[in-house]
FILUMBA-154676 format. One record per residue: residue in one letter; x, y, z of N, C-alpha, C in turn. Coordinates in steps of 0.1 Angstrom, whole numbers, plus 5000, padded with zeros to 4 digits. Layout:
N
AXYZXYZXYZ...
This chain:
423
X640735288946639535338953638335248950X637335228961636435158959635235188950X634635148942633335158934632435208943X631635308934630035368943629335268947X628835178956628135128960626535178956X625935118949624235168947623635038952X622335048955621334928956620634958944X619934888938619034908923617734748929X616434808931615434758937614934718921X614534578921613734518914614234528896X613534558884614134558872614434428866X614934458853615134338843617034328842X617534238838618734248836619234348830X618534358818619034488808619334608815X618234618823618434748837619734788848X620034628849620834638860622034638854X622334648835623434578833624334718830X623434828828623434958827624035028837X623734998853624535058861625734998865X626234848860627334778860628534858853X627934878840628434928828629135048829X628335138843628635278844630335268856X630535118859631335098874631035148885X629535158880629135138899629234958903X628734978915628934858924627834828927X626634728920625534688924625334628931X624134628941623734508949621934538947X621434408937620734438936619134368945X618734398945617234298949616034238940X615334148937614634148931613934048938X612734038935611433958938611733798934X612333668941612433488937611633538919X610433518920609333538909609933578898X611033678900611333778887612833718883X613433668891614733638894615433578879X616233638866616933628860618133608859X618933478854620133418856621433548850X620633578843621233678834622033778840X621333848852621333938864622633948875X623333828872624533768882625633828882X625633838862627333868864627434018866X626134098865626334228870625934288883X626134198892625934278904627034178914X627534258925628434218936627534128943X626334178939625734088959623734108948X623333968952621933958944621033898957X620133998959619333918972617833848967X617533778971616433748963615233728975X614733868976613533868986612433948981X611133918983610434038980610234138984X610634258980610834348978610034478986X608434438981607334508986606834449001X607634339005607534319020608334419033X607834529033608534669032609634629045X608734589054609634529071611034479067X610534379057612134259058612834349051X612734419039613234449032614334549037X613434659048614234749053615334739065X614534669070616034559078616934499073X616934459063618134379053618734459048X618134609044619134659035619634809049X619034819059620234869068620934819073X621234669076622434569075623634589067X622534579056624234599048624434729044X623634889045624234969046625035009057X624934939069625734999082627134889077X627034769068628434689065629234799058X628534849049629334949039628035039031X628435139032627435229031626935259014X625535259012625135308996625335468995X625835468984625635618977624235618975X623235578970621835598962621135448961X619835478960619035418964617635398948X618535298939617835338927616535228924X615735238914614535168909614235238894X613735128885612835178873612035138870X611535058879610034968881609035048891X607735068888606835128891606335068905X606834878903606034848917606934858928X608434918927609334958934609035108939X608535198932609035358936608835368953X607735368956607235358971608035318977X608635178980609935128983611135218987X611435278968613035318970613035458978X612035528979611735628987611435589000X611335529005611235459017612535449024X613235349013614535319018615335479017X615535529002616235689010615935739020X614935779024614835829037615535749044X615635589049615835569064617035529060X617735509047619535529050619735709050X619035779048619335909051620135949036X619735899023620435959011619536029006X620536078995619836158985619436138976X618236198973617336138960615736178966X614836138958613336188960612936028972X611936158978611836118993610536008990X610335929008608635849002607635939002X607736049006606536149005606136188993X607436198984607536268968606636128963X607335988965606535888957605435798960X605235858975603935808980602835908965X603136018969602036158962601836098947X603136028941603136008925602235868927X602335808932601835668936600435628939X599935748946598635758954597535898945X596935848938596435938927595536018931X594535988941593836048952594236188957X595436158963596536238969597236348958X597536278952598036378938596836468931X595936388929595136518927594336618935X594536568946594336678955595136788958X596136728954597536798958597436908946X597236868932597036978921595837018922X594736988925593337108927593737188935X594337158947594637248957595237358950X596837348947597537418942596837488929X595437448918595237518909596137498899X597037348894597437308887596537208874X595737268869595137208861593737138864X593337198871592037158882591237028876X591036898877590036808871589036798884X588036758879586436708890587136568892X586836528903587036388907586436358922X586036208923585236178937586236038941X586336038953587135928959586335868964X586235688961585535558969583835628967X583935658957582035698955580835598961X579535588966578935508965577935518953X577235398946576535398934575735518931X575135578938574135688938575435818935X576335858942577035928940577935948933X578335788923578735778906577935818901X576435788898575835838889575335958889X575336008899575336228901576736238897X577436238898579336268893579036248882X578136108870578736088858577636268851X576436238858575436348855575736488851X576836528858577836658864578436628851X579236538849580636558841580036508826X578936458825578536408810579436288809X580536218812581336108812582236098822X582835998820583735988834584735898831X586235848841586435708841586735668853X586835538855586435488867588035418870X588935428880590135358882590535338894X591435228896591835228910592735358913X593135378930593835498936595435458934X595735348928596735298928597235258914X598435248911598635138896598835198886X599135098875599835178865599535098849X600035128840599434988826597834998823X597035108826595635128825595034998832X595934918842595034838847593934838857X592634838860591334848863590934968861X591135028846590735138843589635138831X588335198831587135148824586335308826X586235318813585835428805583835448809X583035538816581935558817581335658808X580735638793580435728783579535808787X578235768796577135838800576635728811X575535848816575135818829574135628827X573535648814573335528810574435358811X575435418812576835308819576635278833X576335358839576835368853576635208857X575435178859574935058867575734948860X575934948846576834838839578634818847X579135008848580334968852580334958871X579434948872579034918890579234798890X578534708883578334568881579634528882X580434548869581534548863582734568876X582834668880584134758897583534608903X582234598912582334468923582934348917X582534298904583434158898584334148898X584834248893586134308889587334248903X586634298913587334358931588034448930X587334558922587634718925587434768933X587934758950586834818958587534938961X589234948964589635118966589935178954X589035278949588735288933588435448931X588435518925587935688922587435668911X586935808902586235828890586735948891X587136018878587436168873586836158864X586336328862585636328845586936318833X586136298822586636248811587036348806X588536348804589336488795589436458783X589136518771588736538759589936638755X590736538747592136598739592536508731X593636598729595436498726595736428739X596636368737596936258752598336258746X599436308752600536288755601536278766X602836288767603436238782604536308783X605536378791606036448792607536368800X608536378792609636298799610636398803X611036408817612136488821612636398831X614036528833615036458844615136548850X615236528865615736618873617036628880X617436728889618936748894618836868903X618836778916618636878927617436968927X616536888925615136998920615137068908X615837088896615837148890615337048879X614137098869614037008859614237008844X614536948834614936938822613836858815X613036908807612536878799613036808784X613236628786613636578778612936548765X611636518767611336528752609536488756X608836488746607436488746607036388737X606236308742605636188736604036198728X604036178719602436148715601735998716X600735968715599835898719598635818716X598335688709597035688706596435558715X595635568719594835498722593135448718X592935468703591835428696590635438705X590535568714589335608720589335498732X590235408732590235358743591035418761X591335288766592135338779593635268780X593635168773594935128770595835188755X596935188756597735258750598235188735X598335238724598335148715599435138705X600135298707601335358700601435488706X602435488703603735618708604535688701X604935808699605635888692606735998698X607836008695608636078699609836138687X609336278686608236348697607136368689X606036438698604936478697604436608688X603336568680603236658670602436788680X603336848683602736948689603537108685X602737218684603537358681603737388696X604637478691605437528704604737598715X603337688714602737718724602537618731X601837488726601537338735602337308745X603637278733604837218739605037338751X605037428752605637508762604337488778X602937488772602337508783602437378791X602337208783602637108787603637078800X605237168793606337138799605937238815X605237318808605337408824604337318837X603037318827602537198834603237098847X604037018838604636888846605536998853X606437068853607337208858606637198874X605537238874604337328882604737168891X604437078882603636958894604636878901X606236868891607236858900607836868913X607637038913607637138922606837098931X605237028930604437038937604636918949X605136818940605336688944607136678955X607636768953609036778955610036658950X609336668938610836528931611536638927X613536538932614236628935615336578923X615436428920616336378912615836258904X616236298894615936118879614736158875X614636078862613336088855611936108862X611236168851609436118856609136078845X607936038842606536018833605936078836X604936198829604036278836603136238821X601936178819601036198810599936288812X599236388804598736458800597536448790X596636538791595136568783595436728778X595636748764595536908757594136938754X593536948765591936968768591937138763X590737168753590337348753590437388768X590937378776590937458789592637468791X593137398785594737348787595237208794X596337178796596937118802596437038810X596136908811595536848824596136718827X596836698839597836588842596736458846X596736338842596236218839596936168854X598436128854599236038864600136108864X601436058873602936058866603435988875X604936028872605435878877606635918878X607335858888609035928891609435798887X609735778878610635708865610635718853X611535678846611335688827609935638826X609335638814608135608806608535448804X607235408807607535228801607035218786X606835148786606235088767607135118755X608735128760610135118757609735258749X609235428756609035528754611135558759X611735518765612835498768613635518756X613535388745614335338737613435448722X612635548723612335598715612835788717X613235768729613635878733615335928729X615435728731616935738729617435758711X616335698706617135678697616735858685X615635908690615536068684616636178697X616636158711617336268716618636198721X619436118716620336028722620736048738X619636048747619736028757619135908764X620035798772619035708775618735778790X617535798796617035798806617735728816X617435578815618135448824619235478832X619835498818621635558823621635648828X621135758827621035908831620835908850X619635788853619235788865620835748873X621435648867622735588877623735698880X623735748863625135868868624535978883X623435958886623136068899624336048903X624735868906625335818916627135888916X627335938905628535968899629036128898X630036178897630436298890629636338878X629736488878629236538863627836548862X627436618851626036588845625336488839X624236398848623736318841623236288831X622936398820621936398809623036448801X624536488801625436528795625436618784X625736628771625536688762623736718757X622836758753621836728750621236768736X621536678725621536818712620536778705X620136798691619036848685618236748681X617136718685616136608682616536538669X616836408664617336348648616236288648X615336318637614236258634612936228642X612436118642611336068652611435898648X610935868664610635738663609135658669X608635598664607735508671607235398673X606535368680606435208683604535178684X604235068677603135058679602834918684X601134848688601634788698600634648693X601334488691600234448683599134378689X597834378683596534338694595934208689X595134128689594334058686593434028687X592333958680590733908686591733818701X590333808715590733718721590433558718X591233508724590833358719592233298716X592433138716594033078717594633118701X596033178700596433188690596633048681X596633088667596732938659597732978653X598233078648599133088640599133228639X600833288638601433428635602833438621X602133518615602933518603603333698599X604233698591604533848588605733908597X605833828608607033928616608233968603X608733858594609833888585609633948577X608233998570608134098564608334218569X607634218580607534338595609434428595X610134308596611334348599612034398588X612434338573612434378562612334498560X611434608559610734738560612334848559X612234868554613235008560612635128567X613335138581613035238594612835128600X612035008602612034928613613334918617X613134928630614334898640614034788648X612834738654612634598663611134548656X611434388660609734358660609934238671X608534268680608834118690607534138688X607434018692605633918688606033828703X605233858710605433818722604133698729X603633628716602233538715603033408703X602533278705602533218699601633128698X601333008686600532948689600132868700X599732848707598732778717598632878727X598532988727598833098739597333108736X596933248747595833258750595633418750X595033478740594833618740593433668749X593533768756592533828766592433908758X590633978764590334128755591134208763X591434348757592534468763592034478773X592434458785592234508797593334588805X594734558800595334638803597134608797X597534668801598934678787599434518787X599834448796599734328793599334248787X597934268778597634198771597534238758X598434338756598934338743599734218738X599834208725600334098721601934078714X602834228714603834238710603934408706X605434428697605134558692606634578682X606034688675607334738661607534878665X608834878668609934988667610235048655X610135188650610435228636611335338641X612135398628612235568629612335598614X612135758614611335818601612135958598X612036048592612336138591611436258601X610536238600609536278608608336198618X607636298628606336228632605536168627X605136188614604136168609604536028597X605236018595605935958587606135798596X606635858611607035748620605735638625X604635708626603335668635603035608616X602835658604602935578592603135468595X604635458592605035338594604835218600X605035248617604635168625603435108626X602635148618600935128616601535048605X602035068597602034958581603134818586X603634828593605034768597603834638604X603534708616602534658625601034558618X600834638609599834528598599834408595X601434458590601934288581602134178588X601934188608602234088611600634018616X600233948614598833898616598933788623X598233798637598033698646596433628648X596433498647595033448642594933388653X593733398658593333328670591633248663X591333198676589933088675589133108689X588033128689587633138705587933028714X588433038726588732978738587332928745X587932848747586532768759586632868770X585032888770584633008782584232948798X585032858798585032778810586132848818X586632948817587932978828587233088834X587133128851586733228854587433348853X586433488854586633598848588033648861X588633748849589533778861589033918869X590333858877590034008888591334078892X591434168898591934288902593034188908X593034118915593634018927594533938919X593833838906593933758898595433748886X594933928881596133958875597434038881X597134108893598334118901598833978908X598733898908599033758910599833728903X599033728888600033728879600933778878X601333858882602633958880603334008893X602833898899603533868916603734028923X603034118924602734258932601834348934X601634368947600534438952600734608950X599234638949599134778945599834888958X599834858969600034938980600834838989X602534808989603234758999602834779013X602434929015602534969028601034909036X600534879030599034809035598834669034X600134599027599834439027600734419040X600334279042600834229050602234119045X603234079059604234049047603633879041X604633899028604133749027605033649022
C-alpha cells in the first residue's frame, strides 16, 4: 500500500525529517533562500519556489494534487500558516481553514473577534493617527505599539507614557511602520499556553512561563509555569474560549497570555507549536513532541498518544549582548559542563555584528537546562547562561538604521502573502 502523501510548506530539515520518520510521504516546498541540502533524503519530491507567492504556489500544488492526491496540508513556520490554510481549503482537506489562520495571523481581526465575543476584553485602536495615539496612550496610562501582522516581537515598541508618544511616532515613520495598532499595556505574569487539537476538540498540553526583563522581546522560558491551579485553569479556559472562537480544528497552537488583576488576557496566538525551542522544553518535561503530534493527524490513532505526568521542568534562556562587532566568546564549555544543562549554542562569533534587541533574532544564542523543578530550572539557566560571555566593541555607525522592510529582507518574507505582489 502506498504511503500518506502530505505536503509540509516551508520549515528546517529537522522538521521535515520528523514526518519522513513517521512513513509519510513528503513533498515538501521551501523558499530557494531557505533551501537545505540536508532536506533531500527526506522527502519524495522538493520544490523550490516561494512559497508566499500565493498564485504560483497554488497552481503548482493543485497539479500535483490532481497527479496524486494529499492527505494534509502541513506547516510549522509562522510565515507559512496563511498559506497552508489557503491551500486546505482549495485541495478541499482537512485541517484548520484560511479563515481560522487568516484571524490567528491578522491581530486587528483577532482582537476584534475576542472584544466581540467578551473573551478577555483589551482597549486597542487600529492605524491611529498621531493625535489619536496620544488620547489612547492618555486613556490607557501606557500602551504598545505593533504591527497587525508578525511574530518574534518584531516592530514591537513599548509607550510608558503619554510623554513617549511623539518619540515612538518618530521612531513607527523610520521604522516603516505604517499598517501598525497600539493596545494598552497589560500588567502581569506573561505566559503561553500550548495545546493540540482534534477535530475541534482541545488538549491542553502544557503552560509556559516567561521573562522578558520589562521588555518586549523574550528572554527565557519555563515549562511549566509557576502557576496554582486556579490560574492554570482560568488560562487554559481562556485559550479554550478563543479556539473555539477562531475555529481551529486540528494541531498545535501558541496562545500567549497577560495574568492581569482582571484575569486572563490573550497577547497573540498562533496555530502552531511555540518557537524559541518552547517545543523541545515541552518535550523533554511532558514527553510529547508537538512536531510529531501535528503529522500523525495525517495517520491512524491518537496524535498526542499516551500523555502522563509532567517529569520535572525545563528551561531555556536566551544569550544577549552590548551591540557592537563581537571580539571574543568564551564559557560555552563551562556552560555545558554544569549538570542539568542539556544544550548550549552561541550563535555569534568573532567578527559578527550584534544589534540592540529589536527583536528575537537578535538574540545571540541560548542554554537548555532541566531541574527538578521551576524554580530551580529558570536558576540554572540564568547561571548556565552567565558563564558564557560575549565581548563586543562599538561598530562604525556608518550603516543605516534598519527598517521594517530591511529585516524582513533579511529573512526573505513578507508580513501579508495575500497583499504582495508575486516576486
Amino acid at each position: 500500500m502506498a504511503a500518506t502523501r502530505v505536503l509540509v510548506v516551508g520549515g528546517k530539515a529537522g522538521i521535515v525529517r520528523k514526518a519522513a520518520a513517521l512513513g509519510l510521504d513528503v513533498v515538501h516546498i521551501q523558499k530557494p533562500s531557505a533551501f537545505d541540502p540536508d532536506v533531500v533524503e527526506h522527502c519524495s519530491q522538493l520544490l523550490l519556489v516561494d512559497y508566499q507567492d500565493v498564485p504560483t504556489v497554488t497552481a503548482l500544488v493543485q497539479v500535483l494534487h490532481r497527479q496524486r492526491p494529499f492527505a494534509r496540508v502541513f506547516t510549522q513556520t509562522e510565515a507559512a500558516q496563511v498559506v497552508a490554510g489557503h491551500l486546505t481549503d482549495a485541495l478541499g482537506l482537512p485541517g484548520n481553514s484560511e479563515r481560522t489562520t487568516r484571524l490567528l495571523h491578522d491581530k486587528p481581526a483577532l482582537r476584534a473577534l475576542l472584544n466581540e465575543r467578551g473573551i478577555g476584553p483589551v482597549r486597542t485602536l487600529t492605524r491611529p493617527t498621531a493625535d489619536e495615539l496620544r488620547d489612547f496612550v492618555k486613556a490607557t496610562g501606557s500602551a504598545v505599539l505593533k504591527p497587525t501582522m508578525g511574530s518574534g516581537s518584531l516592530g514591537v515598541r513599548r509607550i510608558a507614557s503619554v510623554d513617549e508618544v511623539d518619540e515612538a511616532w518618530a521612531w513607527r515613520e523610520a521604522f516603516g511602520l505604517d499598517d501598525f495598532m497600539a493596545e494598552e499595556w497589560l500588567v502581569g505574569e506573561e505566559l503561553s499556553v500550548e495545546t493540540f487539537s482534534r477535530d475541534g476538540a482541545h488538549t491542553v498540553v502544557a503552560v509556559t512561563g516567561k521573562e522578558t526583563g520589562q521588555g518586549v522581546v523574550e528572554l527565557g522560558h519555563v515549562v511549566p509555569a509557576q502557576l496554582d491551579e486556579s490560574a492554570r485553569s482560568a488560562a487554559a479556559s481562556t485559550v479554550e474560549a478563543l479556539l473555539d472562537a477562531v475555529g481551529l480544528v486540528d494541531g498545535p497552537a501558541h496562545t500567549e497570555l497577560i495574568l492581569t488583576a482582571a484575569g486572563p488576557r490573550v497577547i497573540e496566538s498562533h496555530s502552531r507549536r511555540g518557537g524559541d525551542r518552547i517545543n523541545d522544553l515541552v518535550r523533554l518535561v511532558h514527553g510529547i513532541d508537538l512536531e510529531e503530534a501535528a503529522y500523525r493527524l495525517a495517520l491512524d490513532g491518537d496524535p498526542l498518544r499516551q500523555q502522563g505526568e509532567p517529569a520535572g521542568a525545563a528551561a531555556i534562556r536566551f544569550l544577549v549582548a552590548a551591540p557592537g562587532t563581537v571580539t571574543s566568546v568564551t564559557g560555552a564549555e563551562r556552560a555545558e559542563a554544569m549538570d542539568g544543562v542539556v544544550q548550549v549554542d552561541v550563535q555569534v562569533e568573532p567578527g559578527d555584528t550584534v544589534h540592540e534587541l529589536r527583536w528575537s533574532e537578535d538574540r545571540c544564542g541560548y542554554v537548555v537546562v532541566r531541574a527538578a523543578d521551576p524554580e530551580a530550572a529558570v536558576r540554572l539557566a540564568a547561571e548556565a547562561a552567565a558563564r558564557i560571555v560575549i565581548t563586543t566593541e562599538p561598530a562604525a555607525a556608518d550603516a543605516p538604521a534598519a527598517t521594517l522592510g530591511t529585516l524582513l529582507d533579511e529573512v526573505d518574507e513578507v508580513l501579508d502573502p495575500f497583499a504582495a505582489p508575486s516576486r
